[in-house]
C-alpha positions, 0 to 999 in steps of 0.5 A: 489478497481476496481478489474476485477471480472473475474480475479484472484488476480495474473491477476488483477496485472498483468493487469498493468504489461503488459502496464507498462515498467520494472514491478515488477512480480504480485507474487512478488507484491502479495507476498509483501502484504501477500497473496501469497497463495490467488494468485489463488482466484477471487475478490468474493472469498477474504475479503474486506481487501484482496482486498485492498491489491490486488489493493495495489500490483497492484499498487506498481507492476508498480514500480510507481516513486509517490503513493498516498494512501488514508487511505492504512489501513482503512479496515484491522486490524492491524497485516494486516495493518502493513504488508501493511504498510511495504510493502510501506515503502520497495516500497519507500526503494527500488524502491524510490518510493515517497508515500504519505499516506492519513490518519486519524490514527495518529500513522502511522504519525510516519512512514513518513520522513515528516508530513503535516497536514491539517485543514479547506482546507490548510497545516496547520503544516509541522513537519519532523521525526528525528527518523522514526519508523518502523510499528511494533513499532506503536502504534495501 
């Protein structure tokens, strides 16, 4: 996740806040994904999924105009994966934030505005939700 080892959680995020013009505040971005009480600990000190989320709110901390997010919930299970889900769905609510979600989970197709599916190297099917469902109502 390309975390500074040296660094907390909050100075791994706010590493980015201060290149970054009109950023979210690293508590607040640490907050979104559920580890405001891990604000404090080192990289070595959180699990393979809180890291994730780390890099997550590094992310979304930079008030980012697109995000690409390559399986966002691969190493979590799924109560923390619908937190991490959520949070991007209210990045792209409030922020605008254009996010494209990389995934082999089926279900989590149910999120999107628009479905692009891939086979052999190409776009092989565009559907477009009429009805978006929210992360909790996701089959897991």
């Amino acid at each position: 996740y390309n975390l500074i080892p040296s660094l907390t959680a909050r100075e791994n995020v706010a590493l980015v806040t201060e290149i970054t013009g009109n950023p979210m505040r690293p508590e607040e971005a640490l907050e979104l994904v559920g580890l405001k009480d891990r604000i404090s600990h080192f990289p070595a000190q959180l699990s393979g999924g809180e890291q994730q989320r780390v890099a997550i709110a590094r992310a979304v901390a930079k008030r980012p105009e697109v995000m690409l997010c390559d399986e966002p919930t691969g190493a979590l299970d799924s109560k923390t994966g619908m937190l991490v889900l959520e949070a991007l769905m209210q990045t792209n609510r409030e922020l605008g934030t254009t996010t494209a979600i990389i995934t082999h989970n089926a279900p989590i197709q149910a999120l999107a505005h628009r479905v692009l599916r891939f086979a052999d190297g190409r776009i092989s099917e565009v559907s477009v939700n009429q009805r978006r469902l929210s992360p909790a109502e996701i089959e897991w």
